[in-house]
mmCIF file of the protein (N, C-alpha, C, O) and its ligand, coordinates in Angstrom:
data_MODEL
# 
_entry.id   MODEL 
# 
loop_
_entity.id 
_entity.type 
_entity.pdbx_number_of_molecules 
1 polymer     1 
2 non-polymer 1 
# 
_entity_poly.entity_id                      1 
_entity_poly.type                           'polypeptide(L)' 
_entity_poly.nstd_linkage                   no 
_entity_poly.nstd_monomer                   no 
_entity_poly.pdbx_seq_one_letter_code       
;(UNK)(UNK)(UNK)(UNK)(UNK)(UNK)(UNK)(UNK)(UNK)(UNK)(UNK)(UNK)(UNK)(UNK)(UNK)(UNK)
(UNK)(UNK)(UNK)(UNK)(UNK)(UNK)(UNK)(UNK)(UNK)(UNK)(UNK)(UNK)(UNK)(UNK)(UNK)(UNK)
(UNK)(UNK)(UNK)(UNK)(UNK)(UNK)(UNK)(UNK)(UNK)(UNK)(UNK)(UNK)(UNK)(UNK)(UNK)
;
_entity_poly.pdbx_seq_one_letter_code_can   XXXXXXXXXXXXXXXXXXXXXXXXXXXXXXXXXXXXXXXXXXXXXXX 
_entity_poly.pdbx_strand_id                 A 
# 
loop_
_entity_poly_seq.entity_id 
_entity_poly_seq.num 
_entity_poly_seq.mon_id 
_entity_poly_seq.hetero 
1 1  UNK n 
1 2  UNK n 
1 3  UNK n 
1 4  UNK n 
1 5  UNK n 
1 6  UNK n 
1 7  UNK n 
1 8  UNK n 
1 9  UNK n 
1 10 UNK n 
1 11 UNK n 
1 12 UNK n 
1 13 UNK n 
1 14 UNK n 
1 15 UNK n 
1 16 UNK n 
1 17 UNK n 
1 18 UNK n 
1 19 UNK n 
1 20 UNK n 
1 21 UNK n 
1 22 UNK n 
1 23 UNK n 
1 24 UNK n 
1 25 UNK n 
1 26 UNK n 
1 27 UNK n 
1 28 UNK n 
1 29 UNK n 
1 30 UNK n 
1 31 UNK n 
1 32 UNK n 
1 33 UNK n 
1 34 UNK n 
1 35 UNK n 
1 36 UNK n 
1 37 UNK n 
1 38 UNK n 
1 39 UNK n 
1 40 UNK n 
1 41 UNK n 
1 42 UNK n 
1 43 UNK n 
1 44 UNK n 
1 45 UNK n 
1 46 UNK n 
1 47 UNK n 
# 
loop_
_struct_asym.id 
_struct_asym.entity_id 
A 1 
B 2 
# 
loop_
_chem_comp.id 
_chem_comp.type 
_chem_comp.mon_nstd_flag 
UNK 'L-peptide linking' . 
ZN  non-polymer         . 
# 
_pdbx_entity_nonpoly.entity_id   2 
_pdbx_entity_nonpoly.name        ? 
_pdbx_entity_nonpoly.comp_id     ZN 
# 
_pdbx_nonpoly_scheme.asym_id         B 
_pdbx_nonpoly_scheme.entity_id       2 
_pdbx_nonpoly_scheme.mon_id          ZN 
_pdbx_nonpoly_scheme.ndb_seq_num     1 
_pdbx_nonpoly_scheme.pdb_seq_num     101 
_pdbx_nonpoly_scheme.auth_seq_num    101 
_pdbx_nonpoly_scheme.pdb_mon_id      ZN 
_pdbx_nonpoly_scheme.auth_mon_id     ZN 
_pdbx_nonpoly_scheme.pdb_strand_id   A 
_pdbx_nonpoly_scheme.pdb_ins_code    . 
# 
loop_
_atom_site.group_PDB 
_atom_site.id 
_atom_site.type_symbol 
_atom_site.label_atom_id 
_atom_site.label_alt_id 
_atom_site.label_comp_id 
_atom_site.label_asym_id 
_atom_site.label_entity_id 
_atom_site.label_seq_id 
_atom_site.pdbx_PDB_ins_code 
_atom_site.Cartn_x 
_atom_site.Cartn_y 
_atom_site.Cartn_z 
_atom_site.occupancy 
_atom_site.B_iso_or_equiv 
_atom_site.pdbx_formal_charge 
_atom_site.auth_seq_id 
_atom_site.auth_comp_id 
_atom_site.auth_asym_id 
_atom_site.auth_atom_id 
_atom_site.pdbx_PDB_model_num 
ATOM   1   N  N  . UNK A 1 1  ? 65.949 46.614 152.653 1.00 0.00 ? 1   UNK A N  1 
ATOM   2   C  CA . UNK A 1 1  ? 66.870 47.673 153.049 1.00 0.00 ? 1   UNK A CA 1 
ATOM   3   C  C  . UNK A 1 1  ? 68.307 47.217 152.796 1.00 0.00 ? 1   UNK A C  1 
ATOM   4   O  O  . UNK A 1 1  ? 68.679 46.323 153.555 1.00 0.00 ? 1   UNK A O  1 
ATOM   5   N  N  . UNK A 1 2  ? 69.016 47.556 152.071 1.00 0.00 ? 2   UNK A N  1 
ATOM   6   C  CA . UNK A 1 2  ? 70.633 47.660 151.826 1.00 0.00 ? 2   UNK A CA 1 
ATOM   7   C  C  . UNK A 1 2  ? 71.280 47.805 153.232 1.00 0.00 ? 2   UNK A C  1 
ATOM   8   O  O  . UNK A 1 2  ? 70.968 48.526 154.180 1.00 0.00 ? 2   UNK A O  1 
ATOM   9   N  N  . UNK A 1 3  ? 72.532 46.666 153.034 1.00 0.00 ? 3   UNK A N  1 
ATOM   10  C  CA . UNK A 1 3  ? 73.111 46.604 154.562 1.00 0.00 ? 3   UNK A CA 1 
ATOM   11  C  C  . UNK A 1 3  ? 74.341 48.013 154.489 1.00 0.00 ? 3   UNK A C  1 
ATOM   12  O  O  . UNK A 1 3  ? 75.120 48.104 153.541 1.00 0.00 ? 3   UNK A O  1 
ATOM   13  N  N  . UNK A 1 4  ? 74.335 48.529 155.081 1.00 0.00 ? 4   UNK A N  1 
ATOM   14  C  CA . UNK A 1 4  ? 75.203 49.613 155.137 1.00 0.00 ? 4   UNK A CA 1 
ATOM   15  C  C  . UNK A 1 4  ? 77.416 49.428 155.287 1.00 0.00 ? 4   UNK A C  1 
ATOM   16  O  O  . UNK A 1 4  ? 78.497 49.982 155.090 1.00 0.00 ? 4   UNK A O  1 
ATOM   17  N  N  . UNK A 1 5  ? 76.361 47.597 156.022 1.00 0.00 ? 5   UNK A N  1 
ATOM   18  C  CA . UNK A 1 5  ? 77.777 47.634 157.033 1.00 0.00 ? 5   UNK A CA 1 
ATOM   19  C  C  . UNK A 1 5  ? 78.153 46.074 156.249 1.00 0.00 ? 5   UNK A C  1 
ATOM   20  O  O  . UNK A 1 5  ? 77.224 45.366 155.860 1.00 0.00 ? 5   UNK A O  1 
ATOM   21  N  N  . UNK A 1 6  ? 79.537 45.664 156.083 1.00 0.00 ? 6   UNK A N  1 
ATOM   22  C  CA . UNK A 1 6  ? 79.655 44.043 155.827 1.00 0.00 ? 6   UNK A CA 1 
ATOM   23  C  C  . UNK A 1 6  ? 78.862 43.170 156.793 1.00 0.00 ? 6   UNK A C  1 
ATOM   24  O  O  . UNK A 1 6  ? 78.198 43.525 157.766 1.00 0.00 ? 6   UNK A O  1 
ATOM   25  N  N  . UNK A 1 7  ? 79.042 42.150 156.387 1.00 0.00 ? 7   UNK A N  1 
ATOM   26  C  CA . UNK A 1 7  ? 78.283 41.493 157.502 1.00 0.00 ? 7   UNK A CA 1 
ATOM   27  C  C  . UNK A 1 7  ? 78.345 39.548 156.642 1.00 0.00 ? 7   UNK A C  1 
ATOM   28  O  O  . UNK A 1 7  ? 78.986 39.101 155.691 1.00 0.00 ? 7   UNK A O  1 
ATOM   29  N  N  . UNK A 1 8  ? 77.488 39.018 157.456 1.00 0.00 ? 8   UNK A N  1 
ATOM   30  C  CA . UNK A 1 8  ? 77.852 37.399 156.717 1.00 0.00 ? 8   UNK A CA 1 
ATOM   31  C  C  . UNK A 1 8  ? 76.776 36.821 156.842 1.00 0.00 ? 8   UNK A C  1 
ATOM   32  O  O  . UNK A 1 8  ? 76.194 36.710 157.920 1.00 0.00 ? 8   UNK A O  1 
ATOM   33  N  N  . UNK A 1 9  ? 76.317 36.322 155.626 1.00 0.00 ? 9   UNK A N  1 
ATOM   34  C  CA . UNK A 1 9  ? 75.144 35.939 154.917 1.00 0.00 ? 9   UNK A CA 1 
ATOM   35  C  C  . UNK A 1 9  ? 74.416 35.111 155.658 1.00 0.00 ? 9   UNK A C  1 
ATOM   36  O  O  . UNK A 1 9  ? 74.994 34.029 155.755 1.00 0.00 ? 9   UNK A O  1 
ATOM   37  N  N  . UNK A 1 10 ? 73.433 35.141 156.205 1.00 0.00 ? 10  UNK A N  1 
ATOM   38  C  CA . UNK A 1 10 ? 72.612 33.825 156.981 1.00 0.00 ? 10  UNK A CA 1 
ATOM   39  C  C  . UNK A 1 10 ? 71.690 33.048 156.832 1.00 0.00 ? 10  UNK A C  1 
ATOM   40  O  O  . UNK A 1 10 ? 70.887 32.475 157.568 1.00 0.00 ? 10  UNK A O  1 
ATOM   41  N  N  . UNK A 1 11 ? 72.012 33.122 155.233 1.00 0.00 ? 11  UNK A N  1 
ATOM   42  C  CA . UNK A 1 11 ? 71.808 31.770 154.338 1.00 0.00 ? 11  UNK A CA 1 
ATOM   43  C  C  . UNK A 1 11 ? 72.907 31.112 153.988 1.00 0.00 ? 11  UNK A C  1 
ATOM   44  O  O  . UNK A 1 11 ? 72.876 29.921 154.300 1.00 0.00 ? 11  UNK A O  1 
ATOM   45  N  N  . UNK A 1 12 ? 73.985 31.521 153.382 1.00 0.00 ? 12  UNK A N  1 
ATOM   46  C  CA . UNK A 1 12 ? 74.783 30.906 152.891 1.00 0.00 ? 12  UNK A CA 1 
ATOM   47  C  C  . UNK A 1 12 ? 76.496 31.218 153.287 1.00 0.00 ? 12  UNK A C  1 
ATOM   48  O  O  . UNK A 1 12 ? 77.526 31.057 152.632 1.00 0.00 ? 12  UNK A O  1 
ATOM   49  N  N  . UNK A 1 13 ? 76.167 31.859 155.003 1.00 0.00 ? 13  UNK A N  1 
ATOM   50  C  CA . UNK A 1 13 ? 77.253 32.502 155.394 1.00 0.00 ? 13  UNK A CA 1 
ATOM   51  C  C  . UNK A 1 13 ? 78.641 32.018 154.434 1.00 0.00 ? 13  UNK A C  1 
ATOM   52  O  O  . UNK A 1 13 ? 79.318 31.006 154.251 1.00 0.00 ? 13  UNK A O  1 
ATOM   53  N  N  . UNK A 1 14 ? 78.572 33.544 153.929 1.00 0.00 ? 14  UNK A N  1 
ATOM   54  C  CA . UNK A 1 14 ? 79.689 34.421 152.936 1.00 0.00 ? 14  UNK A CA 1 
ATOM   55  C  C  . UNK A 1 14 ? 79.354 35.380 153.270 1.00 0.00 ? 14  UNK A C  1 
ATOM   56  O  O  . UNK A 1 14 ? 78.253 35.727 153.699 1.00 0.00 ? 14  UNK A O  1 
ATOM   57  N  N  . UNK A 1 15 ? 80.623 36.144 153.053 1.00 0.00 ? 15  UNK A N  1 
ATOM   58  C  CA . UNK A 1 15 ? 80.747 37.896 153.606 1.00 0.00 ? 15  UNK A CA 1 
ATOM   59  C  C  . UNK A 1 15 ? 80.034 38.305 152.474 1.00 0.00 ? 15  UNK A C  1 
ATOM   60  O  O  . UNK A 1 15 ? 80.159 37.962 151.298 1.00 0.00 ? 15  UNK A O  1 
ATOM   61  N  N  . UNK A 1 16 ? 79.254 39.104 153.019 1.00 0.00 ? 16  UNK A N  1 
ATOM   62  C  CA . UNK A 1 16 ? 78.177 40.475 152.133 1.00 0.00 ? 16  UNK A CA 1 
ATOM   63  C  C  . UNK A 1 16 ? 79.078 41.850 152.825 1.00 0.00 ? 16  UNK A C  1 
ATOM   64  O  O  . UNK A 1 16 ? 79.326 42.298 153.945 1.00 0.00 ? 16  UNK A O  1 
ATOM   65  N  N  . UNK A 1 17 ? 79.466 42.280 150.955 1.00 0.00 ? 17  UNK A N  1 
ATOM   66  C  CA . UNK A 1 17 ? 79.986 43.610 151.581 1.00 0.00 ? 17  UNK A CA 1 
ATOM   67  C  C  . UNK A 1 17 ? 79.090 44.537 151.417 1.00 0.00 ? 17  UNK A C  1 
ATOM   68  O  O  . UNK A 1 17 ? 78.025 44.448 150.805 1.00 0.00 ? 17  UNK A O  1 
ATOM   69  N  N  . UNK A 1 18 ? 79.748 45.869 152.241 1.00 0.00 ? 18  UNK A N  1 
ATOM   70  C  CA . UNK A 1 18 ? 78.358 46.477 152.411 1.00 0.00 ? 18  UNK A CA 1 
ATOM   71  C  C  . UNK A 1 18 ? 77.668 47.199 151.187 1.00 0.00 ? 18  UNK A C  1 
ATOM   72  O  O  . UNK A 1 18 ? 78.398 47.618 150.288 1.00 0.00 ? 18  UNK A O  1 
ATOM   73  N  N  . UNK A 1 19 ? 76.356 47.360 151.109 1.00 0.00 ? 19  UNK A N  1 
ATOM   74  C  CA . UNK A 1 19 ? 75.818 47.493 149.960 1.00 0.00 ? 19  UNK A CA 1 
ATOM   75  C  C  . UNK A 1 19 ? 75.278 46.636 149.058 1.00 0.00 ? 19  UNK A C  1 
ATOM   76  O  O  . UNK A 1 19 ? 74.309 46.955 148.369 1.00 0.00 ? 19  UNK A O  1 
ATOM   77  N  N  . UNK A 1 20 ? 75.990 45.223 148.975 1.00 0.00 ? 20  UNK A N  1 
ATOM   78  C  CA . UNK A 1 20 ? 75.793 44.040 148.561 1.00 0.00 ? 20  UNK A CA 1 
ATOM   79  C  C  . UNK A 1 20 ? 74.288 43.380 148.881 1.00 0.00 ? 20  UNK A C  1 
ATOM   80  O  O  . UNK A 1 20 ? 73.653 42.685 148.088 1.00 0.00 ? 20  UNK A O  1 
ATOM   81  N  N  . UNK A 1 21 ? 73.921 43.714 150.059 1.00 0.00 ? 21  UNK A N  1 
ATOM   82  C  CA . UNK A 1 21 ? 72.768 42.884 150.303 1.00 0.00 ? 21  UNK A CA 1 
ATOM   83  C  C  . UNK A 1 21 ? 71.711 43.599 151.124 1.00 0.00 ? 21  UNK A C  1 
ATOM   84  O  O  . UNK A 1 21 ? 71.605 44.822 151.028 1.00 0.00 ? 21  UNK A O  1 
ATOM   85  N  N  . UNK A 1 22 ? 70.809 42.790 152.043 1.00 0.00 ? 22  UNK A N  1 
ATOM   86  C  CA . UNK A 1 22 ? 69.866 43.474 152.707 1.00 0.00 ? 22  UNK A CA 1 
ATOM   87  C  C  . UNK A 1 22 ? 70.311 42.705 154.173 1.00 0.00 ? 22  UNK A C  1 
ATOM   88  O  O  . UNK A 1 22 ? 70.937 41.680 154.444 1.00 0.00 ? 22  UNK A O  1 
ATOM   89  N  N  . UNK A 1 23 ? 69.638 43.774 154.957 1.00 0.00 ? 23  UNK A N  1 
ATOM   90  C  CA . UNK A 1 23 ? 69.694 44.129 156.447 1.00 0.00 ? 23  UNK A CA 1 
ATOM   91  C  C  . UNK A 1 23 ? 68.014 43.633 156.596 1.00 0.00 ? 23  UNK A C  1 
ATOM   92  O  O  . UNK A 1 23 ? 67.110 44.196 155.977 1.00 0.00 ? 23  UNK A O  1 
ATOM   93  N  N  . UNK A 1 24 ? 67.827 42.606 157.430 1.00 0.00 ? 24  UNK A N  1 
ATOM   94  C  CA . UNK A 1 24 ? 66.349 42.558 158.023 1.00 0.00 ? 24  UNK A CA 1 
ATOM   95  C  C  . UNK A 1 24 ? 66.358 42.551 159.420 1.00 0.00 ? 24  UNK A C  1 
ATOM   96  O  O  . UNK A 1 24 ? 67.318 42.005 159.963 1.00 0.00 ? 24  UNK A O  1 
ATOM   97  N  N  . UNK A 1 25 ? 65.497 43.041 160.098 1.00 0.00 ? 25  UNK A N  1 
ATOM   98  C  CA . UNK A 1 25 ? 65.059 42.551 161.084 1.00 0.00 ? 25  UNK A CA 1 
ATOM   99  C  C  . UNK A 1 25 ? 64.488 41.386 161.633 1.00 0.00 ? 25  UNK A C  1 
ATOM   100 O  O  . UNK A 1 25 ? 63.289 41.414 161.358 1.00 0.00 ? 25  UNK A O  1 
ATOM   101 N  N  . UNK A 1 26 ? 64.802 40.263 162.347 1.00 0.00 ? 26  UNK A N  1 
ATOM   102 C  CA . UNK A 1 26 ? 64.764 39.529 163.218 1.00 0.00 ? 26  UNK A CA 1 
ATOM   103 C  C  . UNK A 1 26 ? 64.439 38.812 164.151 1.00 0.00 ? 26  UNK A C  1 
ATOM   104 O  O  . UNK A 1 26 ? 65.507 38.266 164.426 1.00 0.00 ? 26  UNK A O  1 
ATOM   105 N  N  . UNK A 1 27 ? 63.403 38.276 165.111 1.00 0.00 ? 27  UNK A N  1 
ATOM   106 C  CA . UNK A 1 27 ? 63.642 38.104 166.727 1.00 0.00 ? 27  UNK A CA 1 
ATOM   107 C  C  . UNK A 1 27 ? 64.589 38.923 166.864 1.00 0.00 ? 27  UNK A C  1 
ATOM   108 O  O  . UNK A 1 27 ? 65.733 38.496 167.023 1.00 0.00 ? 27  UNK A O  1 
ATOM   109 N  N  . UNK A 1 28 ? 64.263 40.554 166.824 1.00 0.00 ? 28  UNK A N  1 
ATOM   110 C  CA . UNK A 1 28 ? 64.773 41.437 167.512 1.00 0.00 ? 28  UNK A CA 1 
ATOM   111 C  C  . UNK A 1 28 ? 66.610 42.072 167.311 1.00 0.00 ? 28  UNK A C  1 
ATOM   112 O  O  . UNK A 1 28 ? 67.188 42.965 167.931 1.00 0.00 ? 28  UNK A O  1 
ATOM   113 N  N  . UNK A 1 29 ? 67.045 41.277 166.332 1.00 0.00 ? 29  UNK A N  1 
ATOM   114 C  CA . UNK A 1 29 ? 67.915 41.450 165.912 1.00 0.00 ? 29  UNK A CA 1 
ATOM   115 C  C  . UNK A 1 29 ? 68.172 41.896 164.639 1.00 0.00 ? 29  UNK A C  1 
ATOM   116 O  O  . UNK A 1 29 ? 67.179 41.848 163.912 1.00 0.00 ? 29  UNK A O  1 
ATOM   117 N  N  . UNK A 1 30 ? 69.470 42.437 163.975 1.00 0.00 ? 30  UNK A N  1 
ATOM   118 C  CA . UNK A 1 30 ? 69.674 42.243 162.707 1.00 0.00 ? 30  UNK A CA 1 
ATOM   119 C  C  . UNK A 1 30 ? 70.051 41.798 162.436 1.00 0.00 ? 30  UNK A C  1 
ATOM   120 O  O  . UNK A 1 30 ? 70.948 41.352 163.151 1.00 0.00 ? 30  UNK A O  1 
ATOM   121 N  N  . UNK A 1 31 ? 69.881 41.088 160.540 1.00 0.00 ? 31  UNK A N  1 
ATOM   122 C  CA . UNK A 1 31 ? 70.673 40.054 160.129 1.00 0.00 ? 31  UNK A CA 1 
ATOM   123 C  C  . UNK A 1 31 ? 71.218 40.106 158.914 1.00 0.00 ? 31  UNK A C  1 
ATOM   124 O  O  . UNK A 1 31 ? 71.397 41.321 158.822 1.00 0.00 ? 31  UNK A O  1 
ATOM   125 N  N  . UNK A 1 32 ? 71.594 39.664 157.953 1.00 0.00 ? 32  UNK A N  1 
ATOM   126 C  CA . UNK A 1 32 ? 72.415 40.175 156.755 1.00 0.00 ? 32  UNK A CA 1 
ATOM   127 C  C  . UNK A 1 32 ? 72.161 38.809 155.861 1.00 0.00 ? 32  UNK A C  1 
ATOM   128 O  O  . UNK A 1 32 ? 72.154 37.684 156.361 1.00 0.00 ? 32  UNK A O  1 
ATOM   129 N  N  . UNK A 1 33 ? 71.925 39.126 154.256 1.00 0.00 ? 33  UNK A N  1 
ATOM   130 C  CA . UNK A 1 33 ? 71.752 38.353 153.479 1.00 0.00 ? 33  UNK A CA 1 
ATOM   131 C  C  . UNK A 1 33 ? 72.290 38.955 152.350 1.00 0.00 ? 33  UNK A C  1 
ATOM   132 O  O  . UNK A 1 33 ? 72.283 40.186 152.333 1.00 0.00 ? 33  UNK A O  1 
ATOM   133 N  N  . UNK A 1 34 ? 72.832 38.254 151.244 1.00 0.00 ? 34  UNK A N  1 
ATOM   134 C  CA . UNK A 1 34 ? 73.091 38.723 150.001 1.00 0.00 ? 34  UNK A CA 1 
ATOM   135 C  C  . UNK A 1 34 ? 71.551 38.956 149.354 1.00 0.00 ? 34  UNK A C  1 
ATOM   136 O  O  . UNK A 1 34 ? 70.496 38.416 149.686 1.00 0.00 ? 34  UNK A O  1 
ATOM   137 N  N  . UNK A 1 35 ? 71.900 40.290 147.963 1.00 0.00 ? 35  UNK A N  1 
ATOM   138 C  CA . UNK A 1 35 ? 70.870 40.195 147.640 1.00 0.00 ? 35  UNK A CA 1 
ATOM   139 C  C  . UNK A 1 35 ? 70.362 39.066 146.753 1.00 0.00 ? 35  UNK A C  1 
ATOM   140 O  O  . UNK A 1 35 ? 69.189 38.693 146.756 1.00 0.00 ? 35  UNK A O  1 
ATOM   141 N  N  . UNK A 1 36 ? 71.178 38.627 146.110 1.00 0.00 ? 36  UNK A N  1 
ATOM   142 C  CA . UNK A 1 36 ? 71.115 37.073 145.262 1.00 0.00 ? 36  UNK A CA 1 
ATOM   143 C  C  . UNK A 1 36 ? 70.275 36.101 146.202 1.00 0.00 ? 36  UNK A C  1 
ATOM   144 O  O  . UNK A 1 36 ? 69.181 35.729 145.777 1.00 0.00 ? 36  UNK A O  1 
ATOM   145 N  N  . UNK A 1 37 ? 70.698 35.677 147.418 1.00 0.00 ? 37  UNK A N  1 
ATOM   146 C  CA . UNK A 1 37 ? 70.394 34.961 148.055 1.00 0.00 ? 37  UNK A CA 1 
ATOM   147 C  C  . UNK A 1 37 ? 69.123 35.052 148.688 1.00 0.00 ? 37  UNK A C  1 
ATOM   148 O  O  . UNK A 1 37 ? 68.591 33.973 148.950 1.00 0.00 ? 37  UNK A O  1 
ATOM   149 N  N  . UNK A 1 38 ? 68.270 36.515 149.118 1.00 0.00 ? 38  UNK A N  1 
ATOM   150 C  CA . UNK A 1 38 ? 66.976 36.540 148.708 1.00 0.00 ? 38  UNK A CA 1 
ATOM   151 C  C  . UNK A 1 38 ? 66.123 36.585 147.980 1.00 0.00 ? 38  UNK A C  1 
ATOM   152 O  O  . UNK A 1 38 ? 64.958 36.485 148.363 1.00 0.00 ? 38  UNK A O  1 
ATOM   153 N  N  . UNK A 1 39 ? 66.429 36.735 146.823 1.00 0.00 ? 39  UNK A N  1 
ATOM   154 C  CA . UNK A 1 39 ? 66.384 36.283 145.647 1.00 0.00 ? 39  UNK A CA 1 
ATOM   155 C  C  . UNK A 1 39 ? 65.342 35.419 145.223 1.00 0.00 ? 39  UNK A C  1 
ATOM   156 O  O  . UNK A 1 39 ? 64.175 35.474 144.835 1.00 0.00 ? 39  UNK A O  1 
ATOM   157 N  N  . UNK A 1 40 ? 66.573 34.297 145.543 1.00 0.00 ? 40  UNK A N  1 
ATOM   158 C  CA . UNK A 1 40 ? 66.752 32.970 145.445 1.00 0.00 ? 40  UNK A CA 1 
ATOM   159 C  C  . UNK A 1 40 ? 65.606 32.234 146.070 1.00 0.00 ? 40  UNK A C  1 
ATOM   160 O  O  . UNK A 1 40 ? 64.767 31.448 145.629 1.00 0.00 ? 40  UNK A O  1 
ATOM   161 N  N  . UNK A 1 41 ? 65.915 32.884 147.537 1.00 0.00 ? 41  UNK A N  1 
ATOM   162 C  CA . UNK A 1 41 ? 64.623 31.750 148.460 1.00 0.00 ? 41  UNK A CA 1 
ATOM   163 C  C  . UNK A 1 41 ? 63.333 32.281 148.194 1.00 0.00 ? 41  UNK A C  1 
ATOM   164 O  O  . UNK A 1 41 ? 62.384 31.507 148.324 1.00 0.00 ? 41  UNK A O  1 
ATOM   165 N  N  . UNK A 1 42 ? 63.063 33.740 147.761 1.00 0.00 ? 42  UNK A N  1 
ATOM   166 C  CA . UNK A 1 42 ? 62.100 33.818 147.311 1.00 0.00 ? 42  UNK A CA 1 
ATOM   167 C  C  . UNK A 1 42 ? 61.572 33.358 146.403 1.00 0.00 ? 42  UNK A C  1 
ATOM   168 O  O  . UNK A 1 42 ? 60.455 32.858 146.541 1.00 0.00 ? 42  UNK A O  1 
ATOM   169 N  N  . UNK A 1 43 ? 62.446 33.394 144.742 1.00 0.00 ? 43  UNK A N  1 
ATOM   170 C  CA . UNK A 1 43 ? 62.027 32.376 144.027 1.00 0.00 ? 43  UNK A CA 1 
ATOM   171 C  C  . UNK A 1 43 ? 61.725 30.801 144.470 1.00 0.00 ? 43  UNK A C  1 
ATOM   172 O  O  . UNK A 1 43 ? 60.917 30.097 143.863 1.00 0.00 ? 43  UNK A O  1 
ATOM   173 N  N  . UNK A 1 44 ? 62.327 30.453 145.367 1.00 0.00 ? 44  UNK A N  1 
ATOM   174 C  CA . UNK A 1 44 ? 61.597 28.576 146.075 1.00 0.00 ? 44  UNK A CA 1 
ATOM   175 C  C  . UNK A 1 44 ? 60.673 28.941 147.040 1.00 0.00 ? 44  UNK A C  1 
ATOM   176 O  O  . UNK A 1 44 ? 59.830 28.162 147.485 1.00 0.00 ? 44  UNK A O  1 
ATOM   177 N  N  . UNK A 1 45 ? 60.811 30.208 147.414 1.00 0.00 ? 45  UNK A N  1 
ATOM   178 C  CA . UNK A 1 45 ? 59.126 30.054 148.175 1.00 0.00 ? 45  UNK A CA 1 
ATOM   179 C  C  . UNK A 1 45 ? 57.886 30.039 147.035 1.00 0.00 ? 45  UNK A C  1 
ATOM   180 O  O  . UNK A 1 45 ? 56.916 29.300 147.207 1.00 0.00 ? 45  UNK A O  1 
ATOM   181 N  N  . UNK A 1 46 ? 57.974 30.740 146.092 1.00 0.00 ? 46  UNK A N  1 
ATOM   182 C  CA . UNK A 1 46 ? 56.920 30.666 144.997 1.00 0.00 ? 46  UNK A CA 1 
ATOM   183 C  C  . UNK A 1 46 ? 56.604 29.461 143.760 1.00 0.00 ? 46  UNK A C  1 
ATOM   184 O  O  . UNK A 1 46 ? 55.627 29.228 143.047 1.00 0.00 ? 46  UNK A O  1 
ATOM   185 N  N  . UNK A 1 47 ? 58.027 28.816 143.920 1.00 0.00 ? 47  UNK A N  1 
ATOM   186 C  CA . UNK A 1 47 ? 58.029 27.803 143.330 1.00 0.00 ? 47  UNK A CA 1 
ATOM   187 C  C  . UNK A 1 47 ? 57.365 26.152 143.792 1.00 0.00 ? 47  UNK A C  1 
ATOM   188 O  O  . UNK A 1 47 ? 57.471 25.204 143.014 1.00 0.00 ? 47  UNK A O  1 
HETATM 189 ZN ZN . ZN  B 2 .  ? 74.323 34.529 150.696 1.00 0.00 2 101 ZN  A ZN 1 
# 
């Protein structure tokens, strides 16, 4: 899901502006990631 709102990356806290990245859910919270940056860890989870 596309973050609507800025927010700061919690992988590589840097500002994600909005649109830039995804919005996940949490332990009940939301959280904000670039989309590069899931990406990314997805490619090293498969790797
Ligand atoms: Zn990031």
């Amino acid at each position: 899901m596309r973050n609507k709102y800025a927010g700061i990356c919690y992988r590589c806290h840097g500002n994600v502006p909005a649109g830039a990245g995804h919005f996940e859910r949490h332990q009940g919270k939301w959280r904000t990631q670039h989309a590069d940056c899931a990406i990314k860890a997805k490619q090293e989870k498969e790797s």
